[in-house]
N, C-alpha and C positions, 0 to 999 in steps of 0.2 A: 667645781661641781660638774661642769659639762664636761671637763675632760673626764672625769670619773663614769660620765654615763656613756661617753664614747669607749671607753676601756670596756666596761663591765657590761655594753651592751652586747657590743663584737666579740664580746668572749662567750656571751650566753650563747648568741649565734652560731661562732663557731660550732659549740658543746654541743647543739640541738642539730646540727648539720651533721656533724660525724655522727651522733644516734642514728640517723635516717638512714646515714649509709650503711651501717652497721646491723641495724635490723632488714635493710636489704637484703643482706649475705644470710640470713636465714630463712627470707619465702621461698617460698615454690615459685617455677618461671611460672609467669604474669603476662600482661599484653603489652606491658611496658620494656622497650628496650634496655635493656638491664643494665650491659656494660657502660653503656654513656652514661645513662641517669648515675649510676656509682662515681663514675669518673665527675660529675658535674658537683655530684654534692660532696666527693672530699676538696676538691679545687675549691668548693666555695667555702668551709672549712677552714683553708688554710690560708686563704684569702682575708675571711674574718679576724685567722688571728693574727696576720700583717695590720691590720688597721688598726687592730688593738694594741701594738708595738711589742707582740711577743715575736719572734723569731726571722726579722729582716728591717731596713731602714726604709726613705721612702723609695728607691729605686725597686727593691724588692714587693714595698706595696702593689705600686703602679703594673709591671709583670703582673702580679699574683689577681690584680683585677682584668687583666687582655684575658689570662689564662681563663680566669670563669668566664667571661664573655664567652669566650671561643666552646667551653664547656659547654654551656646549654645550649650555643648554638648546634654544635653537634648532635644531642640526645636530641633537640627540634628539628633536625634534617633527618634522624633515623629515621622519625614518627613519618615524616614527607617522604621517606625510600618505600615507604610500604602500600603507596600508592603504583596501580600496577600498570600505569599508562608511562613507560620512559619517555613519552614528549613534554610528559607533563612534569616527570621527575627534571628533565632537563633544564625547562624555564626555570625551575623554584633554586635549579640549583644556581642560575647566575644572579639570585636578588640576596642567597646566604654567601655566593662569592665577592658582591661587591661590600658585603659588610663585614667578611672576614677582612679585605682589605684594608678596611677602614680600622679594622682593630691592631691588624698587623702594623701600621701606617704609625699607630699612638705610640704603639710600645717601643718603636724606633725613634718615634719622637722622646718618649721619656728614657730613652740610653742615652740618647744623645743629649737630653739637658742634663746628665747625672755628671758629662765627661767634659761640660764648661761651665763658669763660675756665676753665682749669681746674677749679677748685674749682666750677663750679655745671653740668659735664656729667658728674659722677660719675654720674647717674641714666641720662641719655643713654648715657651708653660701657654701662653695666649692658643696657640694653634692647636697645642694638646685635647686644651678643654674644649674648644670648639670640634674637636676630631674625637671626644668622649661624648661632647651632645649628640654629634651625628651617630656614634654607636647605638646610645640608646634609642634614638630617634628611628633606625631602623630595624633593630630589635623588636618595639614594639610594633611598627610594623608587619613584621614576620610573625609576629605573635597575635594580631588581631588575624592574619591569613592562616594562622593553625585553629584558630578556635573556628573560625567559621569553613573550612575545608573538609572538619574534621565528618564523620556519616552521621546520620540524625541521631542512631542507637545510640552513641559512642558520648556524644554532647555533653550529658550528664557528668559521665566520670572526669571527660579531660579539663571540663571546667574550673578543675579545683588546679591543677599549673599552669592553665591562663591565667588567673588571677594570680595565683606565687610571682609568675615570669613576670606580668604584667606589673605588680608592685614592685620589683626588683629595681626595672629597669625604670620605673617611673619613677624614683626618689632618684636613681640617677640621674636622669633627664634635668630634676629639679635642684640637685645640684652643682651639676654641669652650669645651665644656663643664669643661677644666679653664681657661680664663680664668676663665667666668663662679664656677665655683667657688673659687677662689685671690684674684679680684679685679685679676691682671694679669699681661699672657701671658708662661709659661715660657721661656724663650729655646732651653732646649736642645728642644724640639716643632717652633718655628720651624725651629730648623735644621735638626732632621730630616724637616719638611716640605719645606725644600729640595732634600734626596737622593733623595725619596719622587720628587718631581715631574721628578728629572734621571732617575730610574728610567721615569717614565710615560712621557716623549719614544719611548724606543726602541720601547715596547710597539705605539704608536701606529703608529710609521713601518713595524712588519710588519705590522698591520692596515690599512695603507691599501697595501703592496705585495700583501696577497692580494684585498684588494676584493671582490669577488663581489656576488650579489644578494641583499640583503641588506632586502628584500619582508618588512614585519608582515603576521602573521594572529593577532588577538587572539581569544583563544579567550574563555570562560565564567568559567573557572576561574584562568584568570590576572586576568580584571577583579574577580570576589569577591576572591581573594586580595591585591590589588594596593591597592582598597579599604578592604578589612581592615585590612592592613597600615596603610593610611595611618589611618583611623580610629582606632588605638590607640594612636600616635601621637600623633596629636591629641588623643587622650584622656589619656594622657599625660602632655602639656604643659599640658593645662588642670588637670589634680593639680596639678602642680610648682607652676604660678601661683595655685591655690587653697591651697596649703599656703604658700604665703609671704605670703598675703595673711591667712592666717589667723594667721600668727605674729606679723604686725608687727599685727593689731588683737586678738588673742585674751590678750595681758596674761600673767598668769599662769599663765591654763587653756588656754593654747596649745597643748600636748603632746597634753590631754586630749581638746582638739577636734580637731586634725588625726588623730589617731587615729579618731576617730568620724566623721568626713568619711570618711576613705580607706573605713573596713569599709564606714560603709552604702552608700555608694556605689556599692563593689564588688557587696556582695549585691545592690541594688536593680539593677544596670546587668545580673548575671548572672541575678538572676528574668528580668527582660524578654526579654533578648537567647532565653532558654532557652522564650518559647510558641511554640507553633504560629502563634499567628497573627501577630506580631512577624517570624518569619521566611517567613513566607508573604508578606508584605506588603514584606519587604527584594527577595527573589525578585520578586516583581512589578513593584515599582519598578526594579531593576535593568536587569530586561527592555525595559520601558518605555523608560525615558531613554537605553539605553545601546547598544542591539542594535537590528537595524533586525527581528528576528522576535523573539516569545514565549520559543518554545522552543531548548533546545540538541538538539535534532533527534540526532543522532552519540548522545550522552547517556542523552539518555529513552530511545531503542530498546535501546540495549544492556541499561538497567537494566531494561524493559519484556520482552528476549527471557532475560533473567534469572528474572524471578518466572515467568515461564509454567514455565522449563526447570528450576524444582527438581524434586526427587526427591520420588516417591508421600507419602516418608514426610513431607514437610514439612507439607505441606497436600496439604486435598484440590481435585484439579483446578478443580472449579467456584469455591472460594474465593480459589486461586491469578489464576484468570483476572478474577473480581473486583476483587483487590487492584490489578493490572497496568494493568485500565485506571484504576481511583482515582488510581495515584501519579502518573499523564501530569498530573490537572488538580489535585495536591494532596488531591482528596476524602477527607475523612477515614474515609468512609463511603460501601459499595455493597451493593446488594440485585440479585442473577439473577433475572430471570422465564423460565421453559422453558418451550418447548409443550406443552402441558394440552388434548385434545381439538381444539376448535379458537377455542381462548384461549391465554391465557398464566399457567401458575401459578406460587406461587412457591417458588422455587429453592435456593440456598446464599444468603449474607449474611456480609458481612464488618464487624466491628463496626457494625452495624443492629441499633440497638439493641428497635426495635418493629417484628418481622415481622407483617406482617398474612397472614389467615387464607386470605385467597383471593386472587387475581389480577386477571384480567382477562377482559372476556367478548370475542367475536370479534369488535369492531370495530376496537379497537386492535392486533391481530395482524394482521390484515387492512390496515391501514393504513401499518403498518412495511413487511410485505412485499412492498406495493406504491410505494411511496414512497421507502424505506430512510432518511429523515429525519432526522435528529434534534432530538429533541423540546426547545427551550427553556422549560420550566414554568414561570420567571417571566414570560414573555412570554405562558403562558395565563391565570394569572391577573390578568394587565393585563388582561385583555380583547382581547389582539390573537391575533394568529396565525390560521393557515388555518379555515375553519368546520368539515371535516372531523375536520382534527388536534383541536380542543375535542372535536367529538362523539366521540370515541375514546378520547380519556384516561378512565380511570376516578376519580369525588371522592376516593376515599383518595392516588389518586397526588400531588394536589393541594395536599392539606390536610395533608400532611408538608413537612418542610424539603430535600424532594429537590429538586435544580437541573437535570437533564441526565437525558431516555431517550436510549441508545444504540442502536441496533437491530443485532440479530450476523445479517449478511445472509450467506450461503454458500451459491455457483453459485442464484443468483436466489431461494433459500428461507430462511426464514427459522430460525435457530437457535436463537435467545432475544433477549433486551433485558437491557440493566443499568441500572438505575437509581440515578443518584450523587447523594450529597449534597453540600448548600453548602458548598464552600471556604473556609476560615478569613478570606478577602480576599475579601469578596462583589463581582462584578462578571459583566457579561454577556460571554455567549459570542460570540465573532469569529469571522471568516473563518479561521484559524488552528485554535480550538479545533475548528472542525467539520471541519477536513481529517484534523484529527491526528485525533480520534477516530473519525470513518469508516472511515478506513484502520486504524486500532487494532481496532474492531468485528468489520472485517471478517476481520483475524488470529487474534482468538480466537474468530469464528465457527466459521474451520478448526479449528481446537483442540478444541473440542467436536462438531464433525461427526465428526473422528476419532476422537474418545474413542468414539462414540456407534456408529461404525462398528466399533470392537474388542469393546464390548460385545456388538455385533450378532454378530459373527463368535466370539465365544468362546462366544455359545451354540450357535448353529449347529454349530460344533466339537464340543458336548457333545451336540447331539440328531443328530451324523452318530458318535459313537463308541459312542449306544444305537444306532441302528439297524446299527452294525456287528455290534455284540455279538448282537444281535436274529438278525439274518444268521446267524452262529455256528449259533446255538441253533436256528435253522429246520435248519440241517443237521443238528444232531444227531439231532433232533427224528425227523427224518427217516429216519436210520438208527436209531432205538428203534422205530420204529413196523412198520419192516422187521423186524426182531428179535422182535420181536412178534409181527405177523404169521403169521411162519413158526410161530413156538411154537404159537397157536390153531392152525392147521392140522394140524400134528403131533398137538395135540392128541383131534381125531377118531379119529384112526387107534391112537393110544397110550395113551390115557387110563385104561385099567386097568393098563398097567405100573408098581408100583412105584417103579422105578429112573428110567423117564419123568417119573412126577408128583415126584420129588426133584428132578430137575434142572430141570423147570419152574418150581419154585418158588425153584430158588436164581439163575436166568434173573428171573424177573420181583423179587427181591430187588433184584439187581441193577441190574436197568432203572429199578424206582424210588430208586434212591440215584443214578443219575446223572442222572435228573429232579431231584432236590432239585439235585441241582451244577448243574444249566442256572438254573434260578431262581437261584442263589446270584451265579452269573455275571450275569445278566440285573440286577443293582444294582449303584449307580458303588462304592457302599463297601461293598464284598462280593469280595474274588475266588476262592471257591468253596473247593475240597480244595489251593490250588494254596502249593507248601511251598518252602521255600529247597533247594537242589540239595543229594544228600549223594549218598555212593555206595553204588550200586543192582547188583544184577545182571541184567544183560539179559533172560539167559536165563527166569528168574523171570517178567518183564516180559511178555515174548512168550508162554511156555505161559499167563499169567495171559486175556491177550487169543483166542488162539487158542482157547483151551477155550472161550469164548464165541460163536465166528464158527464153528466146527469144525461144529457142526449144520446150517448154513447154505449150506456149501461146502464142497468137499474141500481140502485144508492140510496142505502137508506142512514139516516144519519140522527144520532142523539146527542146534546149537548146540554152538559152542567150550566149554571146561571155562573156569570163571572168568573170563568175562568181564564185568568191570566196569569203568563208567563213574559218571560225575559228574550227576546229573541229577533233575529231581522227579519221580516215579513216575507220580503224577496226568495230568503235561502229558506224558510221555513215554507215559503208556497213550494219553489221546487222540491223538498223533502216528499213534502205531502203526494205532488204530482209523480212523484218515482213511485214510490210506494203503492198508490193507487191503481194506478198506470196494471203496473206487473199483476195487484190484485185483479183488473179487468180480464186483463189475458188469461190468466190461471183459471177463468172460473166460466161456466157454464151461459148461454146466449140468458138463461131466464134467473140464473143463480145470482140474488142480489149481493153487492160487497156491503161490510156494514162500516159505517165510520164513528165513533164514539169522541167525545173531546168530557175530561175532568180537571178538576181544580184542585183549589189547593194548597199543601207543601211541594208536592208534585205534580205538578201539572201535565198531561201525557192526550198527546194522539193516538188511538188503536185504530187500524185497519185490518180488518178480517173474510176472511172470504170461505166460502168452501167448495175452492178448487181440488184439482188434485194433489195438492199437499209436497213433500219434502221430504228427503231421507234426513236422520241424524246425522249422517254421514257428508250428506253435501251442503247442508247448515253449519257443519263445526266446521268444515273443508274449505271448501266454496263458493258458497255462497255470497261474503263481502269480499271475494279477491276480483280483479276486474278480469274483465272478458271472458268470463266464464258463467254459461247461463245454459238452465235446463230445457228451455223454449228454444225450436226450430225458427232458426230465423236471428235469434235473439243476440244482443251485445254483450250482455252482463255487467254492463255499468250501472243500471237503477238504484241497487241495493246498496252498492259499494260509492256512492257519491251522494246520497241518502245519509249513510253514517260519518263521511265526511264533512258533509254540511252539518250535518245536527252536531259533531265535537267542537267546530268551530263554533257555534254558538254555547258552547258550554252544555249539553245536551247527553242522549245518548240512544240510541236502537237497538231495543230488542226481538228476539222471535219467536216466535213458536209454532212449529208446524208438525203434521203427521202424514204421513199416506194417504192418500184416498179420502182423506176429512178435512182438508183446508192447512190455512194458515193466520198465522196472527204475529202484526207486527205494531209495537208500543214505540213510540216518540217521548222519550221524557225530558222535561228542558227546563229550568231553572225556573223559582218561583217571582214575579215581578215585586220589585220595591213599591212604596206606595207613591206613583208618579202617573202624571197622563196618559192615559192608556190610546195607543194610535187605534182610528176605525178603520172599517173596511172601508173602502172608495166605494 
């Protein structure tokens, strides 16, 4: 029965194989390499019907199976010529040379078991199958580096003979490695190798009815991986043959030495593989042989706009930037030099392990920033290099193991230098390294120009919100001095009245406790009497202020019964006192201001006067911008630090004025919850 499904499988295969090729001969050229794909699938064909025992013995089998290998390797190295990089067509062609070998290697092995007698090719047939596992073994290989090589469009269609290739070679594999294991091949494998391969036919014939373009672009990361992959492999296989080699000569201690092979082995191959400089040296060699550039360009940037882009808390910027350009050349190790006078000192350091104590003197900054250069150091201590570039380096730069100044050039100035250490892979800098790091330099130049510029600009921020606060306190300033004023004046005239020299001195009490408040104000971590909102009564609020301004001007004042609001007494007296203030000046020596307080949902202070009034013009304009004030003399801060306090209490100011007939300015501020309501002192 199995022999029957080994016949009748291999024969279906064949049948369905020659179909494919056959319906080839009638499409239209396709993306598919035409010639090889036909050549691969009558080779497979006829191979089938070898197995099937129509038209050869076993010698003629074994050929007819080298021959298909070699077939699809071919139409799989077309697919790999159409990549248009020859350094990279070069590599891929030594990993399908060493498996042509391997195939060419079998088929002379099975001539030569055909041309001596059974009993003395037991070694021969042994080697054969171990030299067909290793065929398949790197077939599929090859085969998992065409599918992931292949361009992202292209994935889709060539999917469907990764999987054909991939099954072909994978029931070989499995019966290769249980021959070689058993010592003679299973039958029921074979036959299911038969079904396997009447299954590939069809796979095939929809991947050559979708065709497409089917263009390699072998990246980085599929060559390491592809590599790899085959490397371990081959490491692998040289275990298997080192432990059989150790069994038939290791006697009795054979368990005990294969054992001690495998471990140290393993440890000694995983120290290595695991230095830096082991894989800095795989890395470079890669690049070398395999790619027609260094770098994987796409790659470094991304992981290079990474380290700049972490977050404050990772690092700090300048170390950040450090790091970024080291990992472009490997460097295990970087040192920043920033402008220092007009040198260079030194900066952050990222594992540098000997910061030296000073910099640079101005010939070397001078030299960068005219040049933008970059500095080869082993090329100065050769002796060679520009006369100037020598006279500019400084000895300590020298007399370390640093390999590379960078220079950070931004908009023609110069922003620092990084100076890298030697690379675990010592070699000189190329046309490549110097592009890549120019253009690197010159991105974390900007990096730090802007840090350097945020800096700049957050102080500037902090010395425009003293001199705002400054501004404030000039206004106040200004109204105490007025208040004053008036008081000595009074003074002359009152100065034996009792009841005068009482309220004079509860006037200048006064005046100096809101001098302490201006200083208190006048520090960034200081902000004066000013208290979290509770609720106030207005009323309170206003006689508190009026009774102060009342000597100064006439004031007349009407107030709701309970009216309170939500608000901090402190920012809500100086509101009031701005407001007032400006109504005193505005208005005539006999012209009373009026002050109003209501209750309520809304609770609001009105101050009205009728001075001479306001354009619409300079109320929608400027009237709350600061330093701008209609009054000879005047700040224009009252207005504008008025609506400032009253929004911070949740509040708001409004106005209304005309010409010639006054003004009118409304305080509205939130309504109080029902809680203790603060008194006036």
């Amino acid at each position: 029965m199995i022999a029957g499904v080994i016949l009748w499988g291999h024969a279906l295969a064949a049948l369905l194989f020659a179909g494919v090729a056959l319906s080839l001969l009638r499409e239209p050229a396709s993306g598919l390499p035409r010639l090889t794909l036909m050549t691969a699938l009558s080779v497979t064909a006829l191979w089938a019907l070898a197995v099937a025992g129509i038209g050869g013995g076993e010698l003629v089998t074994r050929l007819a199976e080298s021959a298909r290998n070699l077939a699809w390797l071919a139409f799989m190295f077309a697919l790999v010529r159409r990549d248009p990089s020859d350094a990279r067509r070069r590599a891929v062609s030594l990993i399908y040379g060493a498996v042509v070998l391997v195939i060419v290697g079998g088929g002379m092995v099975a001539v030569m078991q055909a041309g001596l007698g059974r009993e003395a090719t037991a070694d021969l047939a042994s080697a054969r199958t171990l030299l067909r596992a290793m065929v398949a073994i790197g077939a599929l290989v090859l085969v998992q580096h065409l599918h992931g090589a292949v361009a992202p469009r292209a994935r889709g269609g060539i999917r469907l003979v990764v999987i054909a290739l991939a099954g072909m070679w994978g029931i070989d594999l499995m019966l290769a490695a249980t021959t070689y294991a058993s010592g003679d091949a299973p039958q029921s494998l074979v036959a299911a190798r038969g079904i396997v391969m009447a299954l590939i036919a069809p796979i095939l014939a929809v991947a050559v009815r979708r065709g497409g373009d089917w263009t390699l672009q072998v990246s980085r990361t599929v060559a390491w991986q592809t590599l790899s992959f085959a490397a371990t492999i081959l490491y692998a296989i040289a275990m298997l043959l080192a432990i059989r080699a150790i069994a038939t000569l290791g006697g009795d201690h054979a368990r005990l030495l294969q054992t001690a092979f495998v471990f140290g082995t393993t440890a000694a191959g995983l120290t290595l593989l695991s230095t830096p400089r082991v894989k800095a040296w795989a890395k470079v060699t890669l690049a070398k042989h395999f790619f027609a550039h260094r770098y994987d360009y796409r790659a470094e940037w991304v992981r290079f706009t990474d380290t700049l882009g972490q977050p404050d808390g990772a690092a700090p910027l300048a170390e950040r930037i450090v790091k970024a350009v080291a990992d472009l050349t490997d460097s295990p190790a970087g040192l920043l030099l920033v402008p220092e006078g007009v040198g260079l000192g030194v900066g952050a350091g990222w594992r540098w392990d000997q910061v030296p104590a000073h910099g640079s003197d101005e010939a070397l900054a001078a030299y960068l920033a005219t040049s933008g250069r970059i500095v080869e150091l082993d090329t100065l201590r050769g002796g060679g290099g520009d006369p100037a570039e020598r006279a500019s380096v400084p000895a300590w730069m020298l007399a370390t193991d640093a390999w590379a100044l960078v220079p950070l050039v931004h908009l023609g100035r110069l922003a620092g230098a990084i100076l890298l250490a030697r690379p675990p892979v010592d070699r000189a800098l190329d046309w490549e390294d110097f592009d890549l790091l120019r253009i690197a330099g010159r991105q974390v130049a900007s990096y730090l120009a802007e840090a350097r510029a945020q800096e700049a600009l957050a102080e500037a921020e902090r010395f425009d919100e003293f001199n705002r606060r400054f501004a404030f306190i000039l206004h106040d300033i200004k109204n105490l001095v007025s208040q004053l004023t008036l008081t000595a004046r009074n003074a002359e005239r009152h100065a034996e009245n009792p009841a005068f020299r009482a309220d004079m001195i509860a006037t200048l009490k006064e005046s100096a406790g809101r001098m302490n408040d201006l200083l208190a104000r006048l520090s960034q971590h200081h902000s004066g009497r000013a208290e979290a909102p509770r609720a106030v009564d207005l009323g309170d609020i206003a006689e508190r202020v009026i009774r102060q301004r009342r000597r100064q001007h006439p004031i007349t004042f009407t107030c709701a019964p309970h009216a309170l609001a939500l608000a901090d007494p402190t920012r809500l007296e100086q509101v009031l006192g701005h407001l007032l203030q400006n109504a005193i000046e505005a208005s005539g020596p006999d012209q009373p201001v009026e002050i109003s307080v209501t209750g309520g949902e809304r609770p609001a202070l009105t101050i009205a006067d009728g001075g001479c009034g306001m354009s619409p013009a300079f109320v929608r304009d400027q009237l709350f911008k600061p330093f701008v004030s209609s009054k000879p003399g005047g700040f224009g801060i009252g207005a504008f630090e008025a609506r400032q306090l009253a929004e911070a209490m949740g509040g708001s100011v409004s106005v209304t004025s005309r010409e010639g007939a006054g003004t009118r300015f409304v305080v509205t501020l939130a309504p109080a919850p029902n809680m203790p309501v603060e008194q006036a002192a």
